[in-house]
C-alpha positions in Angstrom: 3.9 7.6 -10.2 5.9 8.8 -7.5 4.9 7.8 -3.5 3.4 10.1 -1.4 4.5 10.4 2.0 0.9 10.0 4.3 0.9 10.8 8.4 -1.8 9.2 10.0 -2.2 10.8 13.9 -3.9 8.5 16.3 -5.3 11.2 18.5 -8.5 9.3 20.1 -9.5 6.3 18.2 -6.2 4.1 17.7 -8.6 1.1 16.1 -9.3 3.2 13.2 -6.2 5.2 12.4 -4.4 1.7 12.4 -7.3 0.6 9.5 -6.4 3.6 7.7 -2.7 3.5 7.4 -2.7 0.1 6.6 -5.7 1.0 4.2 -3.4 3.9 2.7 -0.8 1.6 1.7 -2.7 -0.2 -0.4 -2.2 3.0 -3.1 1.7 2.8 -2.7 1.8 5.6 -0.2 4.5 5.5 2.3 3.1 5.3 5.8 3.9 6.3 9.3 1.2 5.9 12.1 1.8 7.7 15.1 -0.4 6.8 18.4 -1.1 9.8 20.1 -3.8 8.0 22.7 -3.3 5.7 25.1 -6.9 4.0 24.6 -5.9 0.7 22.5 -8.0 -1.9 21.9 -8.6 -5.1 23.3 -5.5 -7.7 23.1 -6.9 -9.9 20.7 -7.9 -7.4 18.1 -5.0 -5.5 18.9 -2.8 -8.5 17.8 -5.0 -9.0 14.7 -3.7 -4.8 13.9 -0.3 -5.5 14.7 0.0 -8.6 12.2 -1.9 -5.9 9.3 0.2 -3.3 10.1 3.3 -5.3 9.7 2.1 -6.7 6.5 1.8 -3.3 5.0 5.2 -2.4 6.2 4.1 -0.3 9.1 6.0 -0.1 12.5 3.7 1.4 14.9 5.0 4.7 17.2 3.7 6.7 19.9 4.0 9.9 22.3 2.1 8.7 25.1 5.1 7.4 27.2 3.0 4.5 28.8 2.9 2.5 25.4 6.9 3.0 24.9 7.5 -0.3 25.5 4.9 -1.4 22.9 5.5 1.0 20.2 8.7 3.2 18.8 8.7 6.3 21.1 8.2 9.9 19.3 9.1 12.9 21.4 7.8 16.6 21.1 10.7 17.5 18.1 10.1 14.0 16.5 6.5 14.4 16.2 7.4 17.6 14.8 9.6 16.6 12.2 7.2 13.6 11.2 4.4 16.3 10.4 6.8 18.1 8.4 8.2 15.3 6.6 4.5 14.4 5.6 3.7 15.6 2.0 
């Protein structure tokens, strides 16, 4: 079976899309979760994401410039070549 390659766009509820990456990879689908909002959860479930998505091979990355410091930074061109990357 050959891996799919999955995109999964935070663009308003961060909790959820990090569920569902980490959810995704469950199937042997390469992941990449890009936060697109700056709403995040609280710390401590936060922290309790982090740990899944690092389990499940997942490195977080953003486009809201305020989380850059948290997160791998994604420009405009990056974002664009992630969505076409996606299959």
């Amino acid at each position: 079976m050959s891996s799919t390659s999955v995109l999964v766009l935070a663009l308003s509820d961060a909790h959820e899309a990090k569920r569902v990456a980490a959810g995704i990879t469950i199937m042997g689908h390469a992941v990449r979760l890009i936060i697109m909002t700056p709403n995040l959860p609280d710390p401590v479930e936060a922290a309790v994401q982090y740990r899944n998505l690092k389990l499940a091979g997942i490195t977080p990355e953003t486009t809201v410039p305020e989380l850059a410091d948290r997160m791998v930074p994604v420009d405009g061109a990056g974002l664009a070549a992630a969505i076409a990357e996606a299959t």
